[in-house]
C-alpha positions as a Markdown table, in Angstrom:
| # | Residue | x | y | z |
|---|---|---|---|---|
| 1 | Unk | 44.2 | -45.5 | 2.8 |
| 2 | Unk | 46.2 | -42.3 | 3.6 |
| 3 | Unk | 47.1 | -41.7 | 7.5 |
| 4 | Unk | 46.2 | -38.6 | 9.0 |
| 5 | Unk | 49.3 | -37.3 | 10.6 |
| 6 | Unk | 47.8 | -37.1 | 14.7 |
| 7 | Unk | 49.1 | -33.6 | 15.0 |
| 8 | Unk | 47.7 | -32.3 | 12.0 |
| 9 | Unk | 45.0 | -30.0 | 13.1 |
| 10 | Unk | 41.7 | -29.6 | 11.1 |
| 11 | Unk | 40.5 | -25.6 | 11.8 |
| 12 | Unk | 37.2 | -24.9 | 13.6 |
| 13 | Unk | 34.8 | -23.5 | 11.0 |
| 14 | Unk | 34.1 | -20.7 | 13.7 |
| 15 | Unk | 38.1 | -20.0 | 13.6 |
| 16 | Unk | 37.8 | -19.9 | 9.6 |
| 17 | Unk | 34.4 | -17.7 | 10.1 |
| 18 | Unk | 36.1 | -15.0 | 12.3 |
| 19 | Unk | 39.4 | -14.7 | 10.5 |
| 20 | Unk | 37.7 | -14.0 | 7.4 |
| 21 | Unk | 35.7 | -11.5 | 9.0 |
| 22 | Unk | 38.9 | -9.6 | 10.7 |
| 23 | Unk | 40.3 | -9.9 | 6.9 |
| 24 | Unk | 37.5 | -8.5 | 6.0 |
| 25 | Unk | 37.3 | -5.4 | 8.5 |
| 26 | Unk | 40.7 | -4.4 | 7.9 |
| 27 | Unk | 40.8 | -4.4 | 4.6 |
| 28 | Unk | 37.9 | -1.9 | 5.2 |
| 29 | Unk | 39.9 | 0.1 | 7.8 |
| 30 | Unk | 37.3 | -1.4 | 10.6 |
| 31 | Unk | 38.9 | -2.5 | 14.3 |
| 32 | Unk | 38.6 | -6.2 | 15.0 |
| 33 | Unk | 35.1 | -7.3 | 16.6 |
| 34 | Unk | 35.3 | -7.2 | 20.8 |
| 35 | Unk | 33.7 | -10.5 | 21.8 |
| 36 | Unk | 32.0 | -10.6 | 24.9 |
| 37 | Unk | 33.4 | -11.5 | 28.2 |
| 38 | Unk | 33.5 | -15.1 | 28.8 |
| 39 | Unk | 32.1 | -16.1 | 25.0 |
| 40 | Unk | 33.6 | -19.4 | 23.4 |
| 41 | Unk | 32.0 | -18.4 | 20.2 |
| 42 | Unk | 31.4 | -15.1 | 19.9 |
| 43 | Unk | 31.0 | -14.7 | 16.3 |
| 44 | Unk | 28.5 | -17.5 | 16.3 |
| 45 | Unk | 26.4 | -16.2 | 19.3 |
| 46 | Unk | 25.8 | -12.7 | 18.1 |
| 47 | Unk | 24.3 | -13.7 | 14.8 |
| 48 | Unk | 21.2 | -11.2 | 15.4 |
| 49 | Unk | 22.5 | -9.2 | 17.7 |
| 50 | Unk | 21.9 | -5.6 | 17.1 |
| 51 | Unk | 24.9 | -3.6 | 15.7 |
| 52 | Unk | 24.7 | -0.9 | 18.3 |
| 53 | Unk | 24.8 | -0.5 | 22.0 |
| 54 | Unk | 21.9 | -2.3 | 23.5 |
| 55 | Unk | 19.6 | 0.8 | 24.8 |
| 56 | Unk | 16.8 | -0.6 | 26.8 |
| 57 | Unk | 16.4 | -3.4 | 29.6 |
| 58 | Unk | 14.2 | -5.5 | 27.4 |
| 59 | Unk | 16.9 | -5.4 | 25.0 |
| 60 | Unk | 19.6 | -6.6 | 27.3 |
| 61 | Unk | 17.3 | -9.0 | 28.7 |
| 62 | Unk | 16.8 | -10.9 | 24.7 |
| 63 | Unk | 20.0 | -10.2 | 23.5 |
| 64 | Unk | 22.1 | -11.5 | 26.7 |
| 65 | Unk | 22.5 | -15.4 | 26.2 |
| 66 | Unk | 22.2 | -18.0 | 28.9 |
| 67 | Unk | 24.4 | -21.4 | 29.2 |
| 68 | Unk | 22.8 | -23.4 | 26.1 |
| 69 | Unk | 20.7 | -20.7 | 24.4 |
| 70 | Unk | 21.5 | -19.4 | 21.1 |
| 71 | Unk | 20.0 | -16.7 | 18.5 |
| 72 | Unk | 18.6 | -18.1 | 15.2 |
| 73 | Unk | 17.0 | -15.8 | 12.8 |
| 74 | Unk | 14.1 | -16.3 | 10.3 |
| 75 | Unk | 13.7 | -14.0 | 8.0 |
| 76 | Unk | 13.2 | -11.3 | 6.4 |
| 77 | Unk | 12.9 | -13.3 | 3.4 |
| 78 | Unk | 9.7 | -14.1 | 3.5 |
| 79 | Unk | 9.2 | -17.5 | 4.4 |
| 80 | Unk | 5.7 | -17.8 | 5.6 |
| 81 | Unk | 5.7 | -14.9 | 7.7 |
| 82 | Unk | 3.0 | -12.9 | 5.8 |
| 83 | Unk | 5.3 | -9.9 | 4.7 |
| 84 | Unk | 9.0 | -8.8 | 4.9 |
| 85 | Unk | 9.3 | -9.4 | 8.7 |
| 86 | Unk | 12.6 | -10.6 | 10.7 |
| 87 | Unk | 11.7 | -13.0 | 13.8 |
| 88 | Unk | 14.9 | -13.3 | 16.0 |
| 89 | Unk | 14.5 | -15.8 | 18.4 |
| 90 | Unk | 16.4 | -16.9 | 21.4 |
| 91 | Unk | 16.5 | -21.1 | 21.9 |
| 92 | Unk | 17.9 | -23.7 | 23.7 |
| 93 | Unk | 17.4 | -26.7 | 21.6 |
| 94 | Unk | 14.3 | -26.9 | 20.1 |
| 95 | Unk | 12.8 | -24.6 | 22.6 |
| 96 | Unk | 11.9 | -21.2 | 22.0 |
| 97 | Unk | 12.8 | -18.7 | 25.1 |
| 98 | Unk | 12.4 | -15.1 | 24.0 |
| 99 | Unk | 11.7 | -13.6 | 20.5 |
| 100 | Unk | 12.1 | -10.5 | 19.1 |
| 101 | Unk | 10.0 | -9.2 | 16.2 |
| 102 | Unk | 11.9 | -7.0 | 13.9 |
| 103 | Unk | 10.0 | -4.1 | 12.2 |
| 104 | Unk | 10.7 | -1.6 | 9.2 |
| 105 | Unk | 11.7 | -3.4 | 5.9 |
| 106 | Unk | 9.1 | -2.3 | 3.4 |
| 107 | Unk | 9.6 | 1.7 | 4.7 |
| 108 | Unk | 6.6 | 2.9 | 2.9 |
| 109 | Unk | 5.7 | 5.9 | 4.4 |
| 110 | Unk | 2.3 | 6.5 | 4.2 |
| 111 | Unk | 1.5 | 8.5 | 6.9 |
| 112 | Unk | 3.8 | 11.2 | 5.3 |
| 113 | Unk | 2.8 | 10.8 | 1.5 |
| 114 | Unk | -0.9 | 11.4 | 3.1 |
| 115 | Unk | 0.2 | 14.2 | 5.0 |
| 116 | Unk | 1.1 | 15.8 | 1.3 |
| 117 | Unk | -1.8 | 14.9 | -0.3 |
| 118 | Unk | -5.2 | 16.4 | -0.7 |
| 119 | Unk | -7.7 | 14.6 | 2.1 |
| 120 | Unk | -9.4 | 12.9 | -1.2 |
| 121 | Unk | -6.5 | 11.7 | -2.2 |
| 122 | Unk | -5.8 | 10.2 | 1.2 |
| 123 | Unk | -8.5 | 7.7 | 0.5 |
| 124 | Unk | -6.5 | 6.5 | -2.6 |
| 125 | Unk | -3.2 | 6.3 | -0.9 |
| 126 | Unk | -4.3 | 3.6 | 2.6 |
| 127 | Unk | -5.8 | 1.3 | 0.1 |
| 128 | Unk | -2.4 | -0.9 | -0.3 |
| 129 | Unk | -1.9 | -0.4 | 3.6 |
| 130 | Unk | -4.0 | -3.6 | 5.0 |
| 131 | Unk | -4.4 | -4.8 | 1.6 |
| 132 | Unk | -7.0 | -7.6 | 2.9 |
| 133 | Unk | -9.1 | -4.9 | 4.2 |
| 134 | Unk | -8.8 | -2.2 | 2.1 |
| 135 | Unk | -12.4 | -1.0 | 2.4 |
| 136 | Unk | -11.5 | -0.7 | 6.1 |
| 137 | Unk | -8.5 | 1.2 | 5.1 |
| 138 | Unk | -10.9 | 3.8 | 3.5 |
| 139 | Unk | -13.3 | 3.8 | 6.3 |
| 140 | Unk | -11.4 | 5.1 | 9.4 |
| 141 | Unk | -10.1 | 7.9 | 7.3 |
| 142 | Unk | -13.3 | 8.7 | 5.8 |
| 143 | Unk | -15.0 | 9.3 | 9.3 |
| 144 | Unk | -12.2 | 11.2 | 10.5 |
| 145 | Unk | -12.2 | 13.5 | 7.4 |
| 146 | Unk | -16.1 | 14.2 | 7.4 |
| 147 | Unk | -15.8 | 15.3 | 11.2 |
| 148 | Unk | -13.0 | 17.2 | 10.5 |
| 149 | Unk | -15.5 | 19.3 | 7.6 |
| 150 | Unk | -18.3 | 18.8 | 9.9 |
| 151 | Unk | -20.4 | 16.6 | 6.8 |
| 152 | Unk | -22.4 | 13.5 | 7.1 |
| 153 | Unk | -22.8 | 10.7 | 4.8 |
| 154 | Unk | -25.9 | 10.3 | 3.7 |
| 155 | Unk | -27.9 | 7.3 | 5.0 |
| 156 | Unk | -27.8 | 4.9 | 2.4 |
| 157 | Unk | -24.2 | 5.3 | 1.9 |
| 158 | Unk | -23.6 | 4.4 | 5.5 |
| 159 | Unk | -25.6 | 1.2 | 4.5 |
| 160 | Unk | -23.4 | 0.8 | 1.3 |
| 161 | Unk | -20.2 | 1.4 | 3.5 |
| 162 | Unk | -21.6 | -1.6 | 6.2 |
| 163 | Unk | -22.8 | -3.9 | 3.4 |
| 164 | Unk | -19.2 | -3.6 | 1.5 |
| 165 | Unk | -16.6 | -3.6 | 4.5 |
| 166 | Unk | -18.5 | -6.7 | 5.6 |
| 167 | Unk | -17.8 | -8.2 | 2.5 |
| 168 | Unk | -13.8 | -7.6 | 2.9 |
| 169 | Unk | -14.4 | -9.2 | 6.1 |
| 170 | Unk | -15.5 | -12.4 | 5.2 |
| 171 | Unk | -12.6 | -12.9 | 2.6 |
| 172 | Unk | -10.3 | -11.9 | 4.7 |
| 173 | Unk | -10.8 | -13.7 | 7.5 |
| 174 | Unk | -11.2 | -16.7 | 4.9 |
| 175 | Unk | -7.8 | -16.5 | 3.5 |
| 176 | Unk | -6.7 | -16.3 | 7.1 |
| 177 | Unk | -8.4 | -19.4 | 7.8 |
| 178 | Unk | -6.1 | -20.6 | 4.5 |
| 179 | Unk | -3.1 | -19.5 | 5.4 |
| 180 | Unk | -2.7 | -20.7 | 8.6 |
| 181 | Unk | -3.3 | -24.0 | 7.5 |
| 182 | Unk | -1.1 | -23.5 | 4.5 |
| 183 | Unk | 1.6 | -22.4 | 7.1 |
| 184 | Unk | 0.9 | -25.6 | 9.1 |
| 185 | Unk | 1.5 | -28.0 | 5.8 |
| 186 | Unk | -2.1 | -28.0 | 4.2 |
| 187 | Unk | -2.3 | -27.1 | 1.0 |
| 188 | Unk | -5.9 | -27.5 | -0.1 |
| 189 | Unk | -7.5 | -25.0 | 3.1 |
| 190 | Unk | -6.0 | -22.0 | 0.6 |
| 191 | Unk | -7.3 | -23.7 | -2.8 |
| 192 | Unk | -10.8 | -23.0 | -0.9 |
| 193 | Unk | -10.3 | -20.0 | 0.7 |
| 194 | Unk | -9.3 | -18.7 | -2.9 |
| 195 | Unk | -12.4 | -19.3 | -4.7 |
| 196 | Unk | -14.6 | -17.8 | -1.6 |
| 197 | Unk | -12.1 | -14.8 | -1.9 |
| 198 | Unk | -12.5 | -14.4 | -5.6 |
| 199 | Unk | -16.1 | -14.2 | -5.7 |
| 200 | Unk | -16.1 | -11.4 | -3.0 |
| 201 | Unk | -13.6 | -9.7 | -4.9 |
| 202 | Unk | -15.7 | -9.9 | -8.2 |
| 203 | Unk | -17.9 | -8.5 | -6.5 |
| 204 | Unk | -16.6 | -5.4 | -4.9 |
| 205 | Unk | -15.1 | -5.3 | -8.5 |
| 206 | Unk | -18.9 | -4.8 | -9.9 |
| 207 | Unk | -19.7 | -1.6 | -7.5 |
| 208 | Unk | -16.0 | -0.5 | -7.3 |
| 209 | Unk | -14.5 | -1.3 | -10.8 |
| 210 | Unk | -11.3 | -2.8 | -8.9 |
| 211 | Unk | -10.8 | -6.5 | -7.4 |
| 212 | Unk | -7.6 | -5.4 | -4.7 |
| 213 | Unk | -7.5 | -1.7 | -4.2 |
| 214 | Unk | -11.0 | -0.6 | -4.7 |
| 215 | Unk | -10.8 | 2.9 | -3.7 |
| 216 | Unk | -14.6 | 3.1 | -3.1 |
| 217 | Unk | -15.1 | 5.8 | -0.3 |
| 218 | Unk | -15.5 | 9.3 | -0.3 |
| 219 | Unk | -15.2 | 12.2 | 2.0 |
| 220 | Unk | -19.1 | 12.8 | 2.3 |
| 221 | Unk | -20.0 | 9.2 | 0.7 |
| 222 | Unk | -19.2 | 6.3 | -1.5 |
| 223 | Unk | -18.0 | 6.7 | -5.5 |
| 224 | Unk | -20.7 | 4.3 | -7.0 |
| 225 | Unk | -24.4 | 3.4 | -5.6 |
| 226 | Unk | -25.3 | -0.3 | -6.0 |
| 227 | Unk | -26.7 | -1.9 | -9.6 |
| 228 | Unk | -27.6 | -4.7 | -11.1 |
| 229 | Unk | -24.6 | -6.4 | -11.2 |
| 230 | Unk | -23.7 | -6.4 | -8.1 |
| 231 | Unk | -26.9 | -7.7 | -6.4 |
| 232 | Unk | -26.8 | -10.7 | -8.7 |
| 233 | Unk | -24.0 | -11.5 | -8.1 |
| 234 | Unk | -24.5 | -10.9 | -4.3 |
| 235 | Unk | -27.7 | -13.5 | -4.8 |
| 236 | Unk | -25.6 | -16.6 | -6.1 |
| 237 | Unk | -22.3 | -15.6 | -3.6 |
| 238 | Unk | -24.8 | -15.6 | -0.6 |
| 239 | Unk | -26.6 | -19.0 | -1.6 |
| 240 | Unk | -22.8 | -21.0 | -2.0 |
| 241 | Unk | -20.6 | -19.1 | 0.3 |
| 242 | Unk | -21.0 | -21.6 | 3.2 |
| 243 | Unk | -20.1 | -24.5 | 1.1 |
| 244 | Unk | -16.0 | -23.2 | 1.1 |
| 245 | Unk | -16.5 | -22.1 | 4.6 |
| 246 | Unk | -17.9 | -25.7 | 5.1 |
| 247 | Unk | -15.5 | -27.9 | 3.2 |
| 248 | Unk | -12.2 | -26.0 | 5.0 |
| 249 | Unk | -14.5 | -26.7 | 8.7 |
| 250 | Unk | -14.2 | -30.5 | 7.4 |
| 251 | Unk | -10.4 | -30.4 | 6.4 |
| 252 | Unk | -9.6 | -28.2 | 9.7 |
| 253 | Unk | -11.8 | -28.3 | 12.4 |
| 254 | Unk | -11.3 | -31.9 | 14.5 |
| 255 | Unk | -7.6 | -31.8 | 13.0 |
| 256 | Unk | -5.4 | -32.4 | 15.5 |
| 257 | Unk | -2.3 | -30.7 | 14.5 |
| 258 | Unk | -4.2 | -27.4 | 15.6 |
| 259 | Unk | -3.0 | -27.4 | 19.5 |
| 260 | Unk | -0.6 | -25.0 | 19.6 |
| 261 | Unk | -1.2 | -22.6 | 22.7 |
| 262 | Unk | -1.2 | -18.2 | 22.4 |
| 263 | Unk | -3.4 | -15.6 | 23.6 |
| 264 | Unk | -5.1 | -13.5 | 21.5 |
| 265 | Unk | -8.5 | -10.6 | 22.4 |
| 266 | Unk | -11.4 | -12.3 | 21.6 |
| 267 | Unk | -10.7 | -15.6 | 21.0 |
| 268 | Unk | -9.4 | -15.4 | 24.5 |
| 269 | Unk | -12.6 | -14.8 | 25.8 |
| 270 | Unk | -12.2 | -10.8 | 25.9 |
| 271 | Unk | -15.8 | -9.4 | 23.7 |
| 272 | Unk | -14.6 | -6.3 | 23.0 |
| 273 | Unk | -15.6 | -5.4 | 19.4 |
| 274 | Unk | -15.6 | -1.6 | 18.4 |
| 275 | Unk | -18.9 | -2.2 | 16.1 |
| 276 | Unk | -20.5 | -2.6 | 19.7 |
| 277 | Unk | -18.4 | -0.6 | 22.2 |
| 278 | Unk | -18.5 | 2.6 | 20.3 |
| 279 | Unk | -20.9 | 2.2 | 17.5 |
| 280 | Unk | -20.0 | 3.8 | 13.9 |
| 281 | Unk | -21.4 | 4.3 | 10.3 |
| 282 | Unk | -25.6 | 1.8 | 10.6 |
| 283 | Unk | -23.8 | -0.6 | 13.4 |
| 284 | Unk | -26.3 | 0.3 | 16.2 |
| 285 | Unk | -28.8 | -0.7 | 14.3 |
| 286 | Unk | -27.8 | -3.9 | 13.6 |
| 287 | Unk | -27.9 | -7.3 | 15.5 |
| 288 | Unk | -25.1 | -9.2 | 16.2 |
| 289 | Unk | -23.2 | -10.9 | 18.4 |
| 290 | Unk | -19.6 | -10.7 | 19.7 |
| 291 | Unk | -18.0 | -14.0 | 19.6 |
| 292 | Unk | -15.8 | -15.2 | 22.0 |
| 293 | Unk | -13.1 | -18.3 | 22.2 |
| 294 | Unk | -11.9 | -19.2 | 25.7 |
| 295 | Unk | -9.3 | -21.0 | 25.3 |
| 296 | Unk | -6.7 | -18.7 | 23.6 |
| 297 | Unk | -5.0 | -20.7 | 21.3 |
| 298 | Unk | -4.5 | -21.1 | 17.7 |
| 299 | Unk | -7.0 | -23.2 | 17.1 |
| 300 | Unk | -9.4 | -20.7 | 18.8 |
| 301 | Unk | -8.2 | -18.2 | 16.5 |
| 302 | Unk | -9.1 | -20.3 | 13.7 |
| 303 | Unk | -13.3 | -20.8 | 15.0 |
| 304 | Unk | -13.0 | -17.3 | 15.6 |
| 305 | Unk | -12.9 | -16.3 | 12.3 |
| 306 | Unk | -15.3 | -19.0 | 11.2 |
| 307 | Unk | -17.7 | -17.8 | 13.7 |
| 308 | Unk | -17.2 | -13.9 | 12.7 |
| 309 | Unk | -17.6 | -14.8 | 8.9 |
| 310 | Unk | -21.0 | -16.6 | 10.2 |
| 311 | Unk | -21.7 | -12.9 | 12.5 |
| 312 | Unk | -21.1 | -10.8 | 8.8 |
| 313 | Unk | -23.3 | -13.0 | 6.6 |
| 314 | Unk | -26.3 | -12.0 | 9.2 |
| 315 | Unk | -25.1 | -8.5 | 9.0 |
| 316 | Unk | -25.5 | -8.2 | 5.3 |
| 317 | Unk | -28.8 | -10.0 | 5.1 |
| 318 | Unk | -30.0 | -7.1 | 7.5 |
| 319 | Unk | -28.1 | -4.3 | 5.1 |
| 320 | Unk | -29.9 | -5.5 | 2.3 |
| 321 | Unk | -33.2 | -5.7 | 3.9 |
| 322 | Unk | -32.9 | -2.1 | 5.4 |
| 323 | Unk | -31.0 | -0.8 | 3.1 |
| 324 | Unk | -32.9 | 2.8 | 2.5 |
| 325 | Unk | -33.2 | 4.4 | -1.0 |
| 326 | Unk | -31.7 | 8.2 | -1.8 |
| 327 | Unk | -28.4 | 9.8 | -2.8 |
| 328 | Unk | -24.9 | 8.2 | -2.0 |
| 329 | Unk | -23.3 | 11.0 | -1.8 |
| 330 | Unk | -23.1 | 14.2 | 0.1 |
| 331 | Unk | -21.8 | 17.8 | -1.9 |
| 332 | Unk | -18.6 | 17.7 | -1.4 |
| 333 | Unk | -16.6 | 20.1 | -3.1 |
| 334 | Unk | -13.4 | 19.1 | -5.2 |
| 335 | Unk | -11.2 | 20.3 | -2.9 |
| 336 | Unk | -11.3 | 19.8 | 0.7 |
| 337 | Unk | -10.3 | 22.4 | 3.1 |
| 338 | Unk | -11.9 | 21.5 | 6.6 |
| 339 | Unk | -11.4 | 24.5 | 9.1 |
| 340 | Unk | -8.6 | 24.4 | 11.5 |
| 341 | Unk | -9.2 | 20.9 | 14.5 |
| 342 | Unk | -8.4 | 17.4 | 14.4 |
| 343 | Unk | -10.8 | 14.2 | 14.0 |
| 344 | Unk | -10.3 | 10.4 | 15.4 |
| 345 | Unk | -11.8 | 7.4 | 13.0 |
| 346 | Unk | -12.5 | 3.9 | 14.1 |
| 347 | Unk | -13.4 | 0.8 | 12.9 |
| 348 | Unk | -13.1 | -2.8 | 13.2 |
| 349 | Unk | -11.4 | -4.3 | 11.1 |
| 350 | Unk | -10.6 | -8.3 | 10.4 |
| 351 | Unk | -7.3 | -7.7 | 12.1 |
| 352 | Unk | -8.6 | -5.6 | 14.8 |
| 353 | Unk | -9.2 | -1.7 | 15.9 |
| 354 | Unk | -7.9 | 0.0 | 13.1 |
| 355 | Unk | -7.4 | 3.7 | 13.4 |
| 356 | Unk | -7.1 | 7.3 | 12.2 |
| 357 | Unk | -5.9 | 10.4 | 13.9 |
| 358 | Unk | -6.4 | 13.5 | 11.8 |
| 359 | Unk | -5.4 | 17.2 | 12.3 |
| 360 | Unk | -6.5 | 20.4 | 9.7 |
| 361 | Unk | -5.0 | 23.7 | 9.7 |
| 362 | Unk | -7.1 | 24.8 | 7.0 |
| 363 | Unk | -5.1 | 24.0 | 3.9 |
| 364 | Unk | -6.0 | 21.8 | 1.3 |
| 365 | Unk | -4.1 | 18.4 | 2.9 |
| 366 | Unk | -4.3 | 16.8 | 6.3 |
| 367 | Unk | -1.4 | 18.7 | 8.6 |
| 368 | Unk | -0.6 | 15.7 | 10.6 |
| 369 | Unk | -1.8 | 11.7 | 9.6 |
| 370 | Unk | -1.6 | 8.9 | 11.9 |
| 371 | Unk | -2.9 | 5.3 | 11.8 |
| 372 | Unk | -3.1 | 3.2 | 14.5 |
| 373 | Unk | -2.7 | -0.2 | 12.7 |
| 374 | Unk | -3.9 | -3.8 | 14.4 |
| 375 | Unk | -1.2 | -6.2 | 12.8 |
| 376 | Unk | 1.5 | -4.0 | 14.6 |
| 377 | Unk | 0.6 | -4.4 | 18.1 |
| 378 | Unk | -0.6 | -7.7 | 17.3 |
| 379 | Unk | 3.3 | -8.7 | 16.4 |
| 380 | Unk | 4.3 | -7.3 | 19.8 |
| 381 | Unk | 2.5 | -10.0 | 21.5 |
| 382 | Unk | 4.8 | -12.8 | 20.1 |
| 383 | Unk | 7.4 | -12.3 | 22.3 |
| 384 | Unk | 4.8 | -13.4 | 25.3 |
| 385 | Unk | 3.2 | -16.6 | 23.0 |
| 386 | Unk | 6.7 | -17.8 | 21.8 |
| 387 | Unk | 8.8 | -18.9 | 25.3 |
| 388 | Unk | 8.3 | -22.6 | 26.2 |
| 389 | Unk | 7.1 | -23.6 | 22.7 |
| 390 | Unk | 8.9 | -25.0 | 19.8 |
| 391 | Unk | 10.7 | -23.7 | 17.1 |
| 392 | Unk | 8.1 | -25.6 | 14.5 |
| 393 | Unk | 5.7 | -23.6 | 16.0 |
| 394 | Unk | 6.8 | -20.3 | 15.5 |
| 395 | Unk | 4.8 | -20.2 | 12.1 |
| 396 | Unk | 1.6 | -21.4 | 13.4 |
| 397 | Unk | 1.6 | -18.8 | 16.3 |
| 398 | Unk | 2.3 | -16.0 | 13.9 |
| 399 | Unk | -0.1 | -16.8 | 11.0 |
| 400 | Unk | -3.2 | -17.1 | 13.9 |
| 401 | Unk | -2.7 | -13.6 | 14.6 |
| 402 | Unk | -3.1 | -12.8 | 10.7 |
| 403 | Unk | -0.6 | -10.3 | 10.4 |
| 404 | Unk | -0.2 | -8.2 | 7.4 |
| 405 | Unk | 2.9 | -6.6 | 7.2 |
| 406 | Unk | 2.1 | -3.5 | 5.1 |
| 407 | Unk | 0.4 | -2.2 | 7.9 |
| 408 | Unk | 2.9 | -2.9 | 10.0 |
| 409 | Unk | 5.4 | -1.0 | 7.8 |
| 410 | Unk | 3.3 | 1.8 | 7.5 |
C-alpha cells in the first residue's frame, strides 16, 4: 500500500470550482466574482442567486442565507413540474424555508401576436395557452369580443358553449387527478385518467374536427352545431365515465401518502366560483353547487376535483335537456371592426378565473390584449405552502395546484 505523504494536501472541490471559474472570467476579460461578506463558500451558496443587484425586500429576504440554509434549484428542465418552470428553493437540511418560483422560459407572446391579429383570429391563437382548457381559452375572449361589437350569441350556442367547456372540464381536472399521483410515485392514476381524457377529446373531436386545439368559438357563436356523432358518442361517454373516475377514487382516495398540507380557494373552504358570483353565457340557469374542502391540503385538492367533475356531469345532463333548437350562429361579418371601447371576459376555468381584457380603436385587430391567467397566480402561492415542509414534497404541493405553464408564460 502506498503512504500518503501527511502534508500532501488534497484540494477542496469548491477551491477547484472557483479557480476554474476565475480562469474562466478572465479569459473572457470578466473581474473575479466578489463573494459576500463573511461567506466560507461563496461560489457554492449563490448557486441561484440572481445575477443582478437584488431590487426588492422580498428578494433580499429569499436570497440572504441563514447559518445552515442553502439554495438548491429544480429545474427548468422539466422534471415533474408541469412546464419549463425553475423552483429555487431555500433549505436547511431536508426542510424547505422559502421558495422562489421562476417565471419566463417558454416566452411566447401571445398577448402581442393577438394584439396583431384580426379579433377572429384571436380565437385561434389562445387555444395552445391553457392547453387543458382550450375551450376556456376561446370563451373569455369570445365574450369580450361580442361586447366589444355589441352582438349576442344566439341561445343555443350559449348552450353548445356550456355543454362543450364542461366537457374540457372534466378531463382536465381528470388528468389533474393523474398527474398528481403520477408526481407522488403512482403510475396507474394517469393510465385511467388517459382513457377518460381520450373519450372527451374524441369527442370534442366529432363537433370540433380537432382532439387538442379545437378552435370551436366564434365571435357571435360557435363554428359547428351538434350532430349525430357527437351525441352518440356523448350517450356511451356519459354511461362509463364514472367507472375511471371510480377506479382512480379506489387507487387514491384512503391512500395515505396524500397528507401533505397547502392552501388553496375552494378546497380551502373559500366557494367562490365565477359560474355563480357573476353568471355568464346559460350558467344562471343552471343548478349546481359550489364545492368546498376545508382542510386545505393536497389531498383536498384532489376530492375537489373529483367532486367538481361530479358538479359538470349534472351540468351537462341539464344542457342536453334544455338545450333549445335554432341557429348557432350570429351574422357576423368576415372582418371584425368593433367601434372604439374596451370589453372584460370571464370564465371559470379548471384552473381558476381565467380572464380577458380587451380594447378596440376601431381597426380591424384588438388595440391592446390582456389575459389574466389562473396557473400564474396560482404559482405565487408556493412560496407561502413550501416553508416548514420537505423537499420530497415540493412536487406534490405544486402538481395540486395544477399548474400549466403555457399560461403562465403567456
Amino acid at each position: 500500500m502506498t503512504a500518503v505523504d501527511p502534508e500532501t494536501r488534497i484540494p477542496d472541490p469548491i477551491d477547484l470550482d472557483r479557480a476554474e471559474e476565475a480562469r474562466l472570467r478572465a479569459a473572457a476579460g470578466l473581474a473575479p466574482p466578489s463573494p459576500p461578506a463573511g461567506s466560507e463558500y461563496a461560489g457554492f451558496e449563490l448557486v441561484g442567486v440572481p445575477d443582478r443587484p437584488l431590487q426588492t425586500e422580498r428578494e433580499r429576504e429569499m436570497y440572504t442565507l441563514e447559518e445552515g440554509e442553502m439554495l438548491l434549484n429544480m429545474g427548468p428542465q422539466h422534471p415533474s413540474t408541469h412546464g419549463v418552470l425553475r423552483l429555487v428553493v431555500k433549505i436547511r437540511g431536508e426542510m424547505v424555508t422559502d421558495l422562489d418560483p421562476v417565471f419566463g422560459y417558454l416566452h411566447r407572446g401571445i398577448e402581442k401576436l393577438c394584439e396583431n391579429a384580426t379579433y377572429t383570429t384571436v380565437l385561434t391563437y389562445v387555444d395552445p395557452m391553457d392547453y387543458l382548457a382550450s375551450m376556456h381559452n376561446e370563451h373569455a375572449p369570445a365574450i369580450a369580443f361580442e361586447k366589444l361589437f355589441g352582438i349576442q350569441a344566439p341561445r343555443r350556442a350559449e348552450y353548445i358553449r356550456a355543454l362543450v367547456v364542461e366537457l374540457n372540464r372534466v378531463f382536465s381536472h381528470g388528468l389533474m387527478i393523474g398527474f398528481l399521483a403520477l408526481d407522488m410515485g403512482g403510475l396507474t392514476p394517469i393510465l385511467y385518467a388517459f382513457i377518460n381524457r381520450d373519450d372527451v377529446v374524441e369527442l370534442l373531436a366529432a363537433i370540433s374536427g380537432q382532439r387538442m386545439l379545437f378552435n370551436f368559438f366564434r365571435v357571435g357563436g360557435v363554428n359547428w352545431d351538434v350532430n349525430d356523432e357527437f351525441l352518440s358518442r356523448l350517450g356511451t361517454w356519459h354511461g362509463t365515465v364514472m367507472k375511471s373516475i371510480g377506479d382512480n377514487e379506489k387507487l387514491i382516495t384512503e391512500n395515505e401518502m396524500y397528507g401533505v398540507t397547502g392552501p388553496n380557494l375552494r378546497a380551502s373552504g373559500v366557494p367562490f366560483d365565477v359560474r355563480k358570483a357573476h353568471p355568464y353565457s346559460i350558467y344562471d340557469e343552471l343548478e349546481f353547487d359550489v364545492i368546498t374542502q376545508q382542510s386545505g391540503d393536497v389531498y383536498a385538492r384532489y376530492l375537489q376535483r373529483i367532486d367538481e367533475i361530479k358538479q359538470s356531469l349534472h351540468l351537462i345532463d341539464q344542457i342536453m335537456d334544455k338545450m333549445p333548437h335554432g341557429p348557432v350562429q350570429a351574422q357576423v361579418p368576415g372582418i371584425i371592426r368593433p367601434k372604439p371601447g374596451r370589453a372584460y371576459g370571464a370564465v371559470e376555468s379548471p384552473r381558476g378565473l381565467y380572464s380577458v381584457y380587451a380594447i378596440s380603436d376601431g381597426g380591424p385587430t384588438p388595440y391592446r390584449f390582456r389575459m389574466r391567467d389562473p396557473s400564474f397566480i396560482s404559482l405565487q402561492v408556493m412560496p407561502l405552502l413550501m416553508p416548514g415542509h420537505l423537499i420530497a414534497d415540493t412536487m406534490a404541493i405544486m402538481a395540486s395546484l395544477d399548474p400549466v405553464m403555457g399560461g403562465v408564460d403567456k
